[in-house]
C-alpha positions in Angstrom: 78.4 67.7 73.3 80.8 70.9 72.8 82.1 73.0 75.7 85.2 74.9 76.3 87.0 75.6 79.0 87.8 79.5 79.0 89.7 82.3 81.0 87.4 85.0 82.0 88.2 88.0 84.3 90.5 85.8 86.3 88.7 82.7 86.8 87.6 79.6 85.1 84.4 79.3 83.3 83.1 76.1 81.3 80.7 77.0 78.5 78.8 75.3 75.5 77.2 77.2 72.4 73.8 78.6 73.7 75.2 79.4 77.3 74.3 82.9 79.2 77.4 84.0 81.3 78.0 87.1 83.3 81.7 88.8 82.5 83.6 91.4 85.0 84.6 93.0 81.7 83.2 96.7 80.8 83.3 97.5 76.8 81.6 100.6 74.8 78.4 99.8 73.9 79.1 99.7 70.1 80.3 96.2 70.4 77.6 93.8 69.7 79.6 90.7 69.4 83.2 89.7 71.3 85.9 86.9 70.9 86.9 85.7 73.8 90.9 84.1 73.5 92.1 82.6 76.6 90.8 78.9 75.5 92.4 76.4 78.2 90.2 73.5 76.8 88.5 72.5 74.2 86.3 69.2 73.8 84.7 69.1 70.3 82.7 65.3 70.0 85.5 62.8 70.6 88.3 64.8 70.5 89.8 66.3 73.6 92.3 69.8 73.2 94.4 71.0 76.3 96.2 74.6 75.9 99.5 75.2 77.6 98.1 77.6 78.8 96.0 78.6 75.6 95.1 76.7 72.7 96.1 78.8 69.8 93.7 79.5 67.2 90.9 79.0 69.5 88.3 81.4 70.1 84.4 81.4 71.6 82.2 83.9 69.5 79.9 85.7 72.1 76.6 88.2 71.9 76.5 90.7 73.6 73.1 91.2 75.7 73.5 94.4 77.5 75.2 95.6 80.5 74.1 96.3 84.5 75.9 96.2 88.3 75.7 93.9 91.0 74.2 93.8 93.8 75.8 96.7 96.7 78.5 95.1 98.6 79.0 97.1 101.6 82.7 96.6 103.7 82.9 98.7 107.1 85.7 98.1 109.6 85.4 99.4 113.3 88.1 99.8 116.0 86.4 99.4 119.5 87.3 102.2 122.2 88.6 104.8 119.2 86.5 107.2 116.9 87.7 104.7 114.2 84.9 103.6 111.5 85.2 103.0 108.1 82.2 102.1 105.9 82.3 101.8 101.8 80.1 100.6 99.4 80.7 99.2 96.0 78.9 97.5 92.9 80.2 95.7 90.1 80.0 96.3 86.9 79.3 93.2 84.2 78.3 92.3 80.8 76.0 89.2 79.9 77.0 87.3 77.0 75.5 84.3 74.9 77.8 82.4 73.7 77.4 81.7 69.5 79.7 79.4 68.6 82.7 77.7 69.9 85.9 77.4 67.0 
């Protein structure tokens, strides 16, 4: 079984060829395929690769299925006794990617 370990958007994800994953990243439309970089591990049958951090060379070739937002996350704050309130909403954008191949 392949999977890689990769960098995405500030976390850690763990993926294998054939995976759907979500991605804080926002691109122009034209792009229909991405390589994602930031490898931090790489297990490919027997054979085990740890980055420090990345593993040069290494790369996960991704498809690009379309774009959306989140879900509205609303954040309000409120001082008791005072005219103080503060409400803000906010939705995230994200890409969904299939991942192709992992080299």
């Amino acid at each position: 079984m392949e999977y890689a370990v990769i960098e995405l958007g500030g976390s850690q994800v763990k993926v294998k060829k054939g995976d759907v994953i979500n991605a804080d990243i926002v691109l122009s439309d034209s792009k229909k395929t991405l390589k994602l970089g930031k490898v931090i591990m790489r297990h490919l049958g027997k054979k085990v690769e740890i980055g420090d951090p990345h593993i040069k060379g290494a790369n996960i070739s991704c498809d690009v299925l379309g774009a959306g937002k989140t879900k509205k996350v609303t954040a309000y704050k409120y001082k008791r006794r005072k005219s103080s309130k503060f409400k803000k909403g906010h939705r995230q954008n994200f890409i969904t990617l299939k991942v192709k191949e992992i080299t």
